[in-house]
C-alpha positions in Angstrom: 130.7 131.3 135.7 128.6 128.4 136.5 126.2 127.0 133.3 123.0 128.0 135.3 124.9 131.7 135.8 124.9 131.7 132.0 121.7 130.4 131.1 120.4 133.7 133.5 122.7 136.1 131.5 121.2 134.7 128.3 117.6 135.2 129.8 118.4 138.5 130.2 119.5 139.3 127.0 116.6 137.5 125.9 114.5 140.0 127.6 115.9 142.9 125.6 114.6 140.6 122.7 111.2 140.9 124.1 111.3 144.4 124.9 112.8 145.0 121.2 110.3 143.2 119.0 107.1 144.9 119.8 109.1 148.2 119.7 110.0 147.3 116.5 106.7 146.5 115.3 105.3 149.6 116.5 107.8 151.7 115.0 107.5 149.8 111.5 103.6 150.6 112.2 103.4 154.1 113.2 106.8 155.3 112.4 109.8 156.9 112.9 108.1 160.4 113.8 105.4 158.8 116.6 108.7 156.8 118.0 110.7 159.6 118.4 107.6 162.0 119.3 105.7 162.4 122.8 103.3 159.5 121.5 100.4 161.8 123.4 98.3 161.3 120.4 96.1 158.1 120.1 97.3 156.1 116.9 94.8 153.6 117.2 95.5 149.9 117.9 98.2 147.8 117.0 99.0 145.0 114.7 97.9 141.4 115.9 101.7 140.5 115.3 102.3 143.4 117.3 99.8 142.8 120.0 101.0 139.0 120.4 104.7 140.2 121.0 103.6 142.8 123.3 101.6 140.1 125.5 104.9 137.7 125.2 106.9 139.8 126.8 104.3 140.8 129.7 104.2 137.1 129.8 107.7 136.8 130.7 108.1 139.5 132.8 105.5 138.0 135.2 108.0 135.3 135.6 111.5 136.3 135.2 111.9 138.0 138.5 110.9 134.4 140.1 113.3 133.1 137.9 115.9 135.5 138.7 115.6 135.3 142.5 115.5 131.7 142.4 118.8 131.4 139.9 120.8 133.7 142.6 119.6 132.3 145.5 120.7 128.5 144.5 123.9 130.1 143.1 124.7 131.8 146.9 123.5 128.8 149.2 125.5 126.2 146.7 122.6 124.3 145.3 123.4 123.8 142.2 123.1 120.3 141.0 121.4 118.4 138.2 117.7 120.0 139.2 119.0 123.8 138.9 121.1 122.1 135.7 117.7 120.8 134.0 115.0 123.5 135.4 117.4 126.7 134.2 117.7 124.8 131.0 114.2 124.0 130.6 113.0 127.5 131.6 115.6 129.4 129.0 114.8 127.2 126.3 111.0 127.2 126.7 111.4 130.9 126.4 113.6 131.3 123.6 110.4 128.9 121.7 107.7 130.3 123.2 108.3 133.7 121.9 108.2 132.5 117.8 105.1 130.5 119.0 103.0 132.9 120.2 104.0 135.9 117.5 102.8 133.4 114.8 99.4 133.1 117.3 100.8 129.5 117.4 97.7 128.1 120.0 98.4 124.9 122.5 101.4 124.0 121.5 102.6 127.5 122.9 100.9 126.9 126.1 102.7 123.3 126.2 106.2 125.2 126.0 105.2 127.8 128.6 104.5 124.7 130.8 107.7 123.4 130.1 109.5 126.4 131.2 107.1 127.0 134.3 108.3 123.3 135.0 112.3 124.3 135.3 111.2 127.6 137.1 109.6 125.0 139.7 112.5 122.7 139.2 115.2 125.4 140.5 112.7 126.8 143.1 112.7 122.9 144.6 116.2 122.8 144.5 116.3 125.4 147.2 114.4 123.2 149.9 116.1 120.1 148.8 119.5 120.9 150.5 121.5 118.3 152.1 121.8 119.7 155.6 
């Protein structure tokens, strides 16, 4: 498996870290019962913790599918290279920070790492219309 093929596995398990933690942080502030239960009940709203990991992972979901397609695509037409190398690294990276950063309510310097990984997202994308023909 190629090192961008793993970065994408790893983003993906990454994922189920965001879809873990504010599940998590619900449960630890509602319960075991309203987990388990119908939830048709309002509860009222959640912790800011809570609500920043929830956004996070909206956050990434609006760009992992990009990332996604463009990681298979450059796999199947053989454009791997040192620009799929950097972006994938860039974009799994910025993720794995940006999550820690914006849970803590970290400001600017979290929106300087989701650049970063917006950066090797455009990075891999480029590398699909940079083929040598």
């Amino acid at each position: 498996m190629t090192t961008e093929l793993t970065y994408l596995a790893l983003t993906l398990i990454l994922a189920l870290v965001h879809i873990l933690a504010p599940a998590l942080g619900r449960t630890a502030q509602f319960g075991l019962a309203w987990n388990a239960g119908a939830r048709d009940t309002p509860v009222g709203p959640s912790r800011p913790v809570v609500g920043r990991l929830e956004r996070a992972q909206s956050n990434l979901f609006e760009t992992l599918p990009l990332f996604i397609g463009a990681e298979l695509i450059a796999h199947v037409v053989e454009a791997s290279g040192p620009l799929t190398l950097w972006g994938t690294t860039l974009y799994f990276w910025g993720r794995v920070v940006y999550l820690p950063l914006y849970a803590l309510g970290v400001p600017y310097i979290r929106s300087l790492v989701w650049l970063v990984s917006i950066v090797g997202l455009v990075m891999v994308l480029a590398s699909l219309f940079l083929l040598k023909a």
